[in-house]
N, CA and C atoms as an extended XYZ file, in Angstrom:
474
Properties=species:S:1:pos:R:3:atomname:S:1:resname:S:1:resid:I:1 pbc="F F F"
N        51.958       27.131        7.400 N   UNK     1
C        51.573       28.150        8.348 CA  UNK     1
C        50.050       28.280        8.312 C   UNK     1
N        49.463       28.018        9.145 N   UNK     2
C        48.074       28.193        9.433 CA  UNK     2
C        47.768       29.505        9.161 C   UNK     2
N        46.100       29.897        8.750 N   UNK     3
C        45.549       31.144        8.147 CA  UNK     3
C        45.740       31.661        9.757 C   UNK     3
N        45.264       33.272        9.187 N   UNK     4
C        45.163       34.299       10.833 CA  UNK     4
C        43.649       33.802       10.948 C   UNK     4
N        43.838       34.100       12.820 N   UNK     5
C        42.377       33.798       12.986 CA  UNK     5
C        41.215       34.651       12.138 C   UNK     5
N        40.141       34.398       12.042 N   UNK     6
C        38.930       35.877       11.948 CA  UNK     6
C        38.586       36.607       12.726 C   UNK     6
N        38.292       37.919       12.668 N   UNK     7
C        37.680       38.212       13.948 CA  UNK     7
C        36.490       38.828       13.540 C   UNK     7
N        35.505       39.147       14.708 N   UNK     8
C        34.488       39.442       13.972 CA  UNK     8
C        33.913       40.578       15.023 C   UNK     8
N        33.117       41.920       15.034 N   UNK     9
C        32.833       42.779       15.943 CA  UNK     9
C        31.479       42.583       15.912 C   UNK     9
N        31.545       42.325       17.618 N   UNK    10
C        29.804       42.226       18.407 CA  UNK    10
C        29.302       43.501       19.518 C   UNK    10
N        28.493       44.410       18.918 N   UNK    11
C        28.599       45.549       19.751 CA  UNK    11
C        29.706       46.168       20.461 C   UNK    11
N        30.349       46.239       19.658 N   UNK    12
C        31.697       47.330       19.785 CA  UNK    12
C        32.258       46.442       20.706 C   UNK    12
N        32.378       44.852       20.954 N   UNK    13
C        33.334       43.956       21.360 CA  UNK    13
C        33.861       43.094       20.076 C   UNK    13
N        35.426       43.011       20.770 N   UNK    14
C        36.006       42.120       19.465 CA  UNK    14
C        35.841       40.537       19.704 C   UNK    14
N        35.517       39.504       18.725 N   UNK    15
C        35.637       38.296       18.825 CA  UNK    15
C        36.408       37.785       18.178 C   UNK    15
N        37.172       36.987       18.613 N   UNK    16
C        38.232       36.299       17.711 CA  UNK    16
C        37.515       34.960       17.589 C   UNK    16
N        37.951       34.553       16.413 N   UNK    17
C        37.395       33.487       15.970 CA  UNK    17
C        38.208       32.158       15.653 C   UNK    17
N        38.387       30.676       16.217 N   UNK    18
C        39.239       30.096       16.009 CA  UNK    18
C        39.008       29.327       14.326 C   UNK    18
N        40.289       29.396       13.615 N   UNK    19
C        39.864       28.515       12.284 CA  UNK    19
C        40.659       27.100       12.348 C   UNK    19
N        40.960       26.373       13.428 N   UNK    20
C        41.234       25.491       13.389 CA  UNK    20
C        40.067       24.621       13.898 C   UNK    20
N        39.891       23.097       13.493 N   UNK    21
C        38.898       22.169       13.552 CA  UNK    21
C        39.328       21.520       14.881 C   UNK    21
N        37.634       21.452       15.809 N   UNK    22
C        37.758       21.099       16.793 CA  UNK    22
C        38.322       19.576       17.332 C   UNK    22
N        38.501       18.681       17.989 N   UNK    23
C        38.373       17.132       17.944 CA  UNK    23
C        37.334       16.864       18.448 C   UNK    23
N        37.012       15.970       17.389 N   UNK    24
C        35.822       15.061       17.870 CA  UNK    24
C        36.167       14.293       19.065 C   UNK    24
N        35.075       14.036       19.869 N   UNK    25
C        35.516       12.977       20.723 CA  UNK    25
C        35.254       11.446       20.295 C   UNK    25
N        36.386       10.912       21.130 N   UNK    26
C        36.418        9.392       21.254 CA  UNK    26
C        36.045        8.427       21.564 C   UNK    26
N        34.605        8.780       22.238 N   UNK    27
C        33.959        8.183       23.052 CA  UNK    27
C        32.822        7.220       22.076 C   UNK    27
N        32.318        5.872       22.727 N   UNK    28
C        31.515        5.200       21.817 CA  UNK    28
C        31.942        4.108       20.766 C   UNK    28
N        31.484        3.394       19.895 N   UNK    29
C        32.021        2.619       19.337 CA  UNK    29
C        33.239        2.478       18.787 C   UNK    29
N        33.834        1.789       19.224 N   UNK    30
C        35.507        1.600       18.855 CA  UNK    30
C        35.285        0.452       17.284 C   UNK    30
N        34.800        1.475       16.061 N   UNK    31
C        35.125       -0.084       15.224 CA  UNK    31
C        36.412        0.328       14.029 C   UNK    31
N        36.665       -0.819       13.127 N   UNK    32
C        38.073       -0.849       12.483 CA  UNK    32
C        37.298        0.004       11.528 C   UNK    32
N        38.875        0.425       11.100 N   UNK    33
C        38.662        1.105        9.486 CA  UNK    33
C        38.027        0.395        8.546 C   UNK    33
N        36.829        0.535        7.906 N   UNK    34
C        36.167        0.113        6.254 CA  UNK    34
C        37.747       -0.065        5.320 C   UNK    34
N        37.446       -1.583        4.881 N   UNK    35
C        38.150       -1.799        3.705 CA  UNK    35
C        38.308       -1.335        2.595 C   UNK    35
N        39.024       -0.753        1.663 N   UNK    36
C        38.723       -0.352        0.725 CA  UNK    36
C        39.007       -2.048       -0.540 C   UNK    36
N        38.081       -1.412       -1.379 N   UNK    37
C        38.086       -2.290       -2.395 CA  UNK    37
C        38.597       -1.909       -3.667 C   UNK    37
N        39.573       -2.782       -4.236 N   UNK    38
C        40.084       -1.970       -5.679 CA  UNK    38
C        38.955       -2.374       -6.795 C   UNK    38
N        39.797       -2.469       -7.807 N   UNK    39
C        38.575       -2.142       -8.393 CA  UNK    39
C        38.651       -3.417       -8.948 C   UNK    39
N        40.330       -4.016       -8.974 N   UNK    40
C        40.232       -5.648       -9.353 CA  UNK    40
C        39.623       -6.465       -8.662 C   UNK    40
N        39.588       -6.606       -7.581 N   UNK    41
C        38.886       -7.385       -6.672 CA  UNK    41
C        37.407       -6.999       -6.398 C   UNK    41
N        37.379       -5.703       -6.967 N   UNK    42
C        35.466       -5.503       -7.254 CA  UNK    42
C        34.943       -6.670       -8.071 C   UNK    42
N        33.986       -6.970       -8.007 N   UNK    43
C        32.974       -8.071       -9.047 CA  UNK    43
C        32.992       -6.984       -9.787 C   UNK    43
N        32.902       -7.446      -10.913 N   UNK    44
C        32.426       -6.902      -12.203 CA  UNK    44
C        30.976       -7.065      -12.612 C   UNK    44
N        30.224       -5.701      -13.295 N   UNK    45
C        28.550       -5.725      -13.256 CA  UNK    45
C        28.285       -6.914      -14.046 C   UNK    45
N        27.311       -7.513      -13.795 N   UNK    46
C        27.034       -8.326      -14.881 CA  UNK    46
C        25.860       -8.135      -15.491 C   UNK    46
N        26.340       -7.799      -16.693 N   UNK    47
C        24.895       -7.717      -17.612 CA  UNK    47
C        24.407       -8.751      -18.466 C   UNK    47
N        22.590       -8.370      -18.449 N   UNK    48
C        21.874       -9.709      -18.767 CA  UNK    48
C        22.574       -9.977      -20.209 C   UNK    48
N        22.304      -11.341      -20.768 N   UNK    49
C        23.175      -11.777      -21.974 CA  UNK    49
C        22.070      -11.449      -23.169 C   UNK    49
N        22.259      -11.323      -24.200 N   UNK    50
C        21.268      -11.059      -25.249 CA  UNK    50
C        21.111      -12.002      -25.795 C   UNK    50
N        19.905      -12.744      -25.819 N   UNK    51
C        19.901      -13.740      -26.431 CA  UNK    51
C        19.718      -13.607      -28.806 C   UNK    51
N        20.219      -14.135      -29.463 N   UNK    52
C        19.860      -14.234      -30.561 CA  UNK    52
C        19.141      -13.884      -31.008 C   UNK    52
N        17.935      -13.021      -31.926 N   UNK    53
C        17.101      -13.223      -32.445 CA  UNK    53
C        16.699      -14.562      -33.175 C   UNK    53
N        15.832      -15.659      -32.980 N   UNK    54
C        15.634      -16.672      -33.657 CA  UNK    54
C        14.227      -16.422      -34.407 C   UNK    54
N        13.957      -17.032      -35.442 N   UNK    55
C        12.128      -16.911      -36.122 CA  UNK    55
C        11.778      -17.845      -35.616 C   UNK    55
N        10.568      -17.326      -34.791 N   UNK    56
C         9.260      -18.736      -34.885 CA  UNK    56
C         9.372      -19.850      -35.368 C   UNK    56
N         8.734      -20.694      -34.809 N   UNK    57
C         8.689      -22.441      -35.422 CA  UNK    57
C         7.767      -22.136      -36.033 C   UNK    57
N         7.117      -22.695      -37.177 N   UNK    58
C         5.999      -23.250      -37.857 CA  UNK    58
C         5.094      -23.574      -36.877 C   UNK    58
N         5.155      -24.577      -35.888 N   UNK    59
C         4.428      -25.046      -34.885 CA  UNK    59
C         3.582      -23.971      -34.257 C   UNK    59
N         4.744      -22.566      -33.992 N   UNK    60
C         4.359      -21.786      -32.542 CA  UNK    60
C         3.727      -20.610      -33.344 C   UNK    60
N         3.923      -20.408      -34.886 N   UNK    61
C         2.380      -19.427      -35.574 CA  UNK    61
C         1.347      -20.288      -35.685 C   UNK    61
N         1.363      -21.572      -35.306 N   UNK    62
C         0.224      -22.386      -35.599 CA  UNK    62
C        -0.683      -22.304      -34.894 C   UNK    62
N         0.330      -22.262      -33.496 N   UNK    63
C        -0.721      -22.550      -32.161 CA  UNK    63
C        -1.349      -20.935      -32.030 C   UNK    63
N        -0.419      -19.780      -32.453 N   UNK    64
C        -0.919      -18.366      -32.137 CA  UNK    64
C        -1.967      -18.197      -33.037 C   UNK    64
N        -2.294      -18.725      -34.016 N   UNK    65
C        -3.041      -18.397      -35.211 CA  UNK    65
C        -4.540      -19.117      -34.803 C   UNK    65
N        -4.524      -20.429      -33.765 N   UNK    66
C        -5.669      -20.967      -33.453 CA  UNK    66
C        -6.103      -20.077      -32.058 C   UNK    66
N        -5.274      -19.890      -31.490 N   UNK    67
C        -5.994      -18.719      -30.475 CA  UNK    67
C        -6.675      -17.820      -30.683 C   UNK    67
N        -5.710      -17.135      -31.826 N   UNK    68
C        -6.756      -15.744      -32.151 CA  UNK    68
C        -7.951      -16.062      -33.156 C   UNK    68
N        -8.291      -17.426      -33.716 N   UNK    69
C        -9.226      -17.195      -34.443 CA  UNK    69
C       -10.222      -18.501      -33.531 C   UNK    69
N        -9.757      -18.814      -32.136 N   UNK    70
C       -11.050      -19.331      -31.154 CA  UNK    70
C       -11.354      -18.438      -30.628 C   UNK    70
N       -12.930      -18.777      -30.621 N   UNK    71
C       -13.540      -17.873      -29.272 CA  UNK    71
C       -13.064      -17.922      -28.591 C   UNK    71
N       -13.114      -16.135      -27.536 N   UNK    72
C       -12.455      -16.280      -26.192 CA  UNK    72
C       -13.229      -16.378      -25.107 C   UNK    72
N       -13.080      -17.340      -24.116 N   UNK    73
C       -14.186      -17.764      -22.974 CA  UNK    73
C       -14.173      -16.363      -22.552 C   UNK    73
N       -15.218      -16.692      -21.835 N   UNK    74
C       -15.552      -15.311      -20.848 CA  UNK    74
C       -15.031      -16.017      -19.506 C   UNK    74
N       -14.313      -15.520      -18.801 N   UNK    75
C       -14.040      -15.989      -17.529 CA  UNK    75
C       -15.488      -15.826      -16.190 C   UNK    75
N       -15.631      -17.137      -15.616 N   UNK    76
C       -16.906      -16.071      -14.394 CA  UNK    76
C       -16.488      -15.012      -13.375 C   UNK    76
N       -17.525      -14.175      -13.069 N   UNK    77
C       -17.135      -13.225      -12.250 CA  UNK    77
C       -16.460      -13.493      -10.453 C   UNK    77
N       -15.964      -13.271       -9.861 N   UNK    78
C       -15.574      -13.971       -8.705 CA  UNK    78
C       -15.956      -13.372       -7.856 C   UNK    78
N       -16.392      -14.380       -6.940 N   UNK    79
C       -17.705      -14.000       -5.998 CA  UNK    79
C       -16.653      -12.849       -5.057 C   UNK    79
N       -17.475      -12.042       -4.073 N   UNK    80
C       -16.737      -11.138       -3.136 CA  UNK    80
C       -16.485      -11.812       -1.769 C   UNK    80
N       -15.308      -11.939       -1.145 N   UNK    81
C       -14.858      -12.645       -0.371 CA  UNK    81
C       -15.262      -11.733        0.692 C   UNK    81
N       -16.325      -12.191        1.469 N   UNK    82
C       -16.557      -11.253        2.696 CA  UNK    82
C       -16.156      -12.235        4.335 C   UNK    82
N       -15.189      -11.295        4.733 N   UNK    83
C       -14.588      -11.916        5.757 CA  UNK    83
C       -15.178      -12.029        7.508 C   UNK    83
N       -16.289      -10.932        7.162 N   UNK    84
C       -17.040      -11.487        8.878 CA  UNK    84
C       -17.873      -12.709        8.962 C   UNK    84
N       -17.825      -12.723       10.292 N   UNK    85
C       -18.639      -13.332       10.871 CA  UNK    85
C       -20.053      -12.859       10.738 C   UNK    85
N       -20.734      -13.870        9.890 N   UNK    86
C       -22.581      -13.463        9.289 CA  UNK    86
C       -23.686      -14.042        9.500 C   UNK    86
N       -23.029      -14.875       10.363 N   UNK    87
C       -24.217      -15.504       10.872 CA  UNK    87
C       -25.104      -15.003       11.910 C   UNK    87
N       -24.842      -14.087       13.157 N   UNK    88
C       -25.666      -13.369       13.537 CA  UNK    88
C       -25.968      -12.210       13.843 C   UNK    88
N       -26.526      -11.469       13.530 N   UNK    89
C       -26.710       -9.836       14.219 CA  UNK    89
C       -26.045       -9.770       15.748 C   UNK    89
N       -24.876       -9.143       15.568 N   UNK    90
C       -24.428       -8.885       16.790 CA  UNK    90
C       -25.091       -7.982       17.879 C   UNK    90
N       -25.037       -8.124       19.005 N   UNK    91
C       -25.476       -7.641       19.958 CA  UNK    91
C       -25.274       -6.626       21.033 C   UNK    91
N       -23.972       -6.332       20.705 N   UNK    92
C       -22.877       -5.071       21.351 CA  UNK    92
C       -23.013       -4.138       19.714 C   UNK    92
N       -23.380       -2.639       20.434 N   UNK    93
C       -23.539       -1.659       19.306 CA  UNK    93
C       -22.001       -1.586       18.883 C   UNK    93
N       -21.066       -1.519       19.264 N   UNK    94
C       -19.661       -1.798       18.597 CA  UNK    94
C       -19.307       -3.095       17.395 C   UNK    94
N       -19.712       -3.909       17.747 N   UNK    95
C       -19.684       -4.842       16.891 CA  UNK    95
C       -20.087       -5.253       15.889 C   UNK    95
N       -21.447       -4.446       16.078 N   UNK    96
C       -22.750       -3.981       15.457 CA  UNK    96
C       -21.895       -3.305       14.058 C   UNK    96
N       -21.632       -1.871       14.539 N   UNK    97
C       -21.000       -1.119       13.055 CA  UNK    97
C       -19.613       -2.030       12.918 C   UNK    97
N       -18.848       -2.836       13.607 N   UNK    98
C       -17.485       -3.529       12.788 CA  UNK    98
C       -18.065       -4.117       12.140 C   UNK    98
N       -19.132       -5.143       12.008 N   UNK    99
C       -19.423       -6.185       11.143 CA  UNK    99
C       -19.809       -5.355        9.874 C   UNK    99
N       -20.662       -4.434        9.966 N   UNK   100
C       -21.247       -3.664        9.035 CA  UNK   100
C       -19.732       -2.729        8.108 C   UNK   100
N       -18.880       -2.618        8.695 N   UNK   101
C       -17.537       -1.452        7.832 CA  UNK   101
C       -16.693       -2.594        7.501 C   UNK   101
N       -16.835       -4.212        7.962 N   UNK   102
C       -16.224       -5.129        7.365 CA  UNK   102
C       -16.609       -5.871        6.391 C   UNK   102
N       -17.774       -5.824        6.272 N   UNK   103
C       -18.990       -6.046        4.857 CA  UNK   103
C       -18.690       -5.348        3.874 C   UNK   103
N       -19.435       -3.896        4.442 N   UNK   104
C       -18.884       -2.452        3.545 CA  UNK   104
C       -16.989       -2.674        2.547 C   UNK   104
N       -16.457       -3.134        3.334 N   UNK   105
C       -15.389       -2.990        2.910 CA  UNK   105
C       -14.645       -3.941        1.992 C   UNK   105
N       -15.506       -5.563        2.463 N   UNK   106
C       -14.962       -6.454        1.484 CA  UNK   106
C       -15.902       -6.085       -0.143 C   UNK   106
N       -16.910       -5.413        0.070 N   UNK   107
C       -17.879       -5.293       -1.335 CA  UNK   107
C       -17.259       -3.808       -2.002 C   UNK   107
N       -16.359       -3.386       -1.208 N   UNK   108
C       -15.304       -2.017       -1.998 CA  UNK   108
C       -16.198       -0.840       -1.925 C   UNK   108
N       -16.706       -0.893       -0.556 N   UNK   109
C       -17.845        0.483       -0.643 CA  UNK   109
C       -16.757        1.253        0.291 C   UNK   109
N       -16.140        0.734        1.065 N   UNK   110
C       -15.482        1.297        2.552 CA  UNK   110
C       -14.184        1.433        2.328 C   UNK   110
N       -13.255        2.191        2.846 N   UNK   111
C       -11.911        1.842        2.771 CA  UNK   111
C       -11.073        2.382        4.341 C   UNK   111
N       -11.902        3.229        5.103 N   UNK   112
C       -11.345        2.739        6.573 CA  UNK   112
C       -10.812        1.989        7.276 C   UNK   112
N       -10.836        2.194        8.503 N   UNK   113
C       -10.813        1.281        9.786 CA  UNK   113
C       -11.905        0.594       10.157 C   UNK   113
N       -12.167       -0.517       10.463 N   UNK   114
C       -12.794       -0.963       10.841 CA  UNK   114
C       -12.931       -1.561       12.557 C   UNK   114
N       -12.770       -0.435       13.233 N   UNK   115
C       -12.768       -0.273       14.687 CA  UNK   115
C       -14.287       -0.580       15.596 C   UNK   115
N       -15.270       -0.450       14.674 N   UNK   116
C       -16.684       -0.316       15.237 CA  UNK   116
C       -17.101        0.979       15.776 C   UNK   116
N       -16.113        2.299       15.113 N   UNK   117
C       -16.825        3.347       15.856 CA  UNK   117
C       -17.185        4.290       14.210 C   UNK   117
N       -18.595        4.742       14.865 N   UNK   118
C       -19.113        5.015       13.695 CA  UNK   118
C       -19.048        6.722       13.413 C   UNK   118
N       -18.705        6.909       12.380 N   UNK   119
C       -18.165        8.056       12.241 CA  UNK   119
C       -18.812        8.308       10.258 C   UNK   119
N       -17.967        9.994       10.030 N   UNK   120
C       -18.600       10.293        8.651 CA  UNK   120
C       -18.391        9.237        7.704 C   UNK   120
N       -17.189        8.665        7.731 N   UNK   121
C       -16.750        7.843        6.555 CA  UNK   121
C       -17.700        6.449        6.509 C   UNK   121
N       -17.578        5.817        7.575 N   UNK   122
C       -19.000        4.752        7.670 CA  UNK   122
C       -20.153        5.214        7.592 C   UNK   122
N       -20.824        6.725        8.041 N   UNK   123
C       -22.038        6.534        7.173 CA  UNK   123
C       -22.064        6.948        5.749 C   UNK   123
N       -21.546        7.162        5.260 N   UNK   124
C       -21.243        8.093        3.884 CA  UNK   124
C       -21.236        6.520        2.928 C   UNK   124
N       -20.001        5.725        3.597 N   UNK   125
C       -20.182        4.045        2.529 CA  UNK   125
C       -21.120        3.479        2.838 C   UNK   125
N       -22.489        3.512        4.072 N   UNK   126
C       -23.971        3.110        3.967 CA  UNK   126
C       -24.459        3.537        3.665 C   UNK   126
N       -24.382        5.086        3.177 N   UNK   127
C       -24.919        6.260        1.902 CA  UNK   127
C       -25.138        5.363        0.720 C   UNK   127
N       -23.753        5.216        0.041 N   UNK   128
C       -23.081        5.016       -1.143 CA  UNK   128
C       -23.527        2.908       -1.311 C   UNK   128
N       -23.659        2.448       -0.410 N   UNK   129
C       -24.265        1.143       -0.784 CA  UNK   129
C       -25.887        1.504       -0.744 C   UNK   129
N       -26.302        1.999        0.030 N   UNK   130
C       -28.023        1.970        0.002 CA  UNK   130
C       -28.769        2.593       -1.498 C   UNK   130
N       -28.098        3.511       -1.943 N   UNK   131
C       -28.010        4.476       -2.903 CA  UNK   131
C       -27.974        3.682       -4.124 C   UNK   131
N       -26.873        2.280       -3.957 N   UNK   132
C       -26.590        1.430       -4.966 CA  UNK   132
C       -27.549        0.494       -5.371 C   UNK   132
N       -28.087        0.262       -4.146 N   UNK   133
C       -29.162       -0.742       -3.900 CA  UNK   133
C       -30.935       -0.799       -3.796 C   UNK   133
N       -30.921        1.246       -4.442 N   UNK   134
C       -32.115        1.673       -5.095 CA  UNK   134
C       -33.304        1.392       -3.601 C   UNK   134
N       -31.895        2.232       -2.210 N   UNK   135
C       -32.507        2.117       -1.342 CA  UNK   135
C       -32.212        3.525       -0.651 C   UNK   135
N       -33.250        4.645        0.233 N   UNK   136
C       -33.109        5.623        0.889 CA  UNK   136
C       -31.932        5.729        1.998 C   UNK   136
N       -30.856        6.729        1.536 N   UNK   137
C       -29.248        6.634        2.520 CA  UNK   137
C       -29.677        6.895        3.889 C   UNK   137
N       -30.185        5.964        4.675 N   UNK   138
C       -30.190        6.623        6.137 CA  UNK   138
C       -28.625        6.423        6.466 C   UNK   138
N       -27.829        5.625        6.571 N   UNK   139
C       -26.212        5.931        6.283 CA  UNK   139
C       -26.365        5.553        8.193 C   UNK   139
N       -27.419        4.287        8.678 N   UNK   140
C       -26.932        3.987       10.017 CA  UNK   140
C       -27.282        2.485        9.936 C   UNK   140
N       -26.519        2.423       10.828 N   UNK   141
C       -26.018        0.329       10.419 CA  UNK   141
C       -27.515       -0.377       11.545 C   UNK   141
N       -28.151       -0.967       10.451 N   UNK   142
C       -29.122       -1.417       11.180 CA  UNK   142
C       -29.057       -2.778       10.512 C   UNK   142
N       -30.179       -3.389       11.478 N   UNK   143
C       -30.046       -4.856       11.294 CA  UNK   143
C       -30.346       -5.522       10.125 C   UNK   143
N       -31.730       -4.313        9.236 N   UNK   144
C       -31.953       -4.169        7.579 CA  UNK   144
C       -30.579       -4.540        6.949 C   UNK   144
N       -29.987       -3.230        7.026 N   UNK   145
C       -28.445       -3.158        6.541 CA  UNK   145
C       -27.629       -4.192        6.398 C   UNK   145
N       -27.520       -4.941        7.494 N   UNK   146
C       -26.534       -6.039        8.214 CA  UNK   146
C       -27.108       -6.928        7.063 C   UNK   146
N       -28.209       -7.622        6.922 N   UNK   147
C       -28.864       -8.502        6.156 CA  UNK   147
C       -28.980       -8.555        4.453 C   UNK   147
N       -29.053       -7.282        4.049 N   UNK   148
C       -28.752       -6.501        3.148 CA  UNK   148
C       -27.493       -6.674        2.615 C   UNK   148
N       -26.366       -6.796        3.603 N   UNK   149
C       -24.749       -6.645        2.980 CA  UNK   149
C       -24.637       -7.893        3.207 C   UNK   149
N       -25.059       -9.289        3.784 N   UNK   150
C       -24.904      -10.520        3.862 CA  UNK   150
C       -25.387      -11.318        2.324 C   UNK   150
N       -26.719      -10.646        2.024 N   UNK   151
C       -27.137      -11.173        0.204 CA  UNK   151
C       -26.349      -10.757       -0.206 C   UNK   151
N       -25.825       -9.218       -0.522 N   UNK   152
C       -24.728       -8.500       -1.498 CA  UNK   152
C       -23.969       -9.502       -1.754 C   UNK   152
N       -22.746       -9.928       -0.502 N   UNK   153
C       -21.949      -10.474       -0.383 CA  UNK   153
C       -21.930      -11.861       -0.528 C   UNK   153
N       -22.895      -12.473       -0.847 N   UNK   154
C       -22.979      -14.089       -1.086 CA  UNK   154
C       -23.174      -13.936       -2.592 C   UNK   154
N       -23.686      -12.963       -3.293 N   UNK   155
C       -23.760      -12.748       -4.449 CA  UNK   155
C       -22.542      -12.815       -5.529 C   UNK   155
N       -22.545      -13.295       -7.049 N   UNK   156
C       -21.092      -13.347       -7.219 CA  UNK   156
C       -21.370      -11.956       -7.895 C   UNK   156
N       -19.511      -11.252       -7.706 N   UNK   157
C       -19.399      -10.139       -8.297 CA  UNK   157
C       -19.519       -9.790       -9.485 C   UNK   157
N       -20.221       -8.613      -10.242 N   UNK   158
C       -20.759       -8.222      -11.458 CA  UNK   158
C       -19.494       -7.178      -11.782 C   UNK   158
């Protein structure tokens, strides 16, 4: 036997309330019932295998024992991969600041967009390189600048 409805009072009107569940409609993808899977025919987890504890060869403290008592090279520093085009001072003021926030950015001064529109964040990283370079932040991409981030960047990294 199904519960009584609820009812519920809305400004001195009564509402009855239905407690039975509406139907969904039928409309839209028609797909089959999901399979169920038991639990025999589940794969079973597989966990990684443990290998043995074995001791070292003689050989392999030999070789660890000459490592740590050779000098260790110093690896060289690797140059900064700067990806514009540097060969000439561009000539459209747009292109002008892209080349300059794509410089900026391969030498890790920048971390923007590099759209060519010049805004706080591009002058702030020609702040922060000029500043580096024990040079006054005018923080606007000039052709100084341009020439400036072309040595940086041929330079290998320190």
């Amino acid at each position: 036997m199904p519960p009584p409805p609820a009812t519920e009072a809305r400004n001195g009107d009564l509402v009855v309330l239905s407690t039975e569940k509406p139907e969904l409609p039928t409309t839209g993808l028609d797909l089959p019932p999901r399979p169920v899977e038991s639990k025999e025919a589940a794969p079973a987890r597989m966990e990684p295998a443990q290998e043995p504890a074995v001791p070292p060869s003689p050989q392999a403290e030999a070789n660890s024992r000459e490592l740590a008592a050779s000098p260790t090279k110093k690896p060289e520093p690797p140059t900064a991969s700067c990806k514009a085009d540097t060969r000439v001072w561009p000539a459209d003021r747009t292109n002008q600041v892209k080349v300059v926030q794509i410089l900026l950015r391969d030498l890790g001064f920048y971390s923007g967009t590099t759209y060519g529109t010049m805004g706080p964040a591009t002058r702030a990283a020609i702040g922060r390189f000029q500043l580096a370079g024990n040079e006054p932040a005018t923080g606007e991409a000039t052709e100084m600048l341009f020439e400036a981030l072309k040595k940086k960047c041929a330079e290998p990294a320190q």
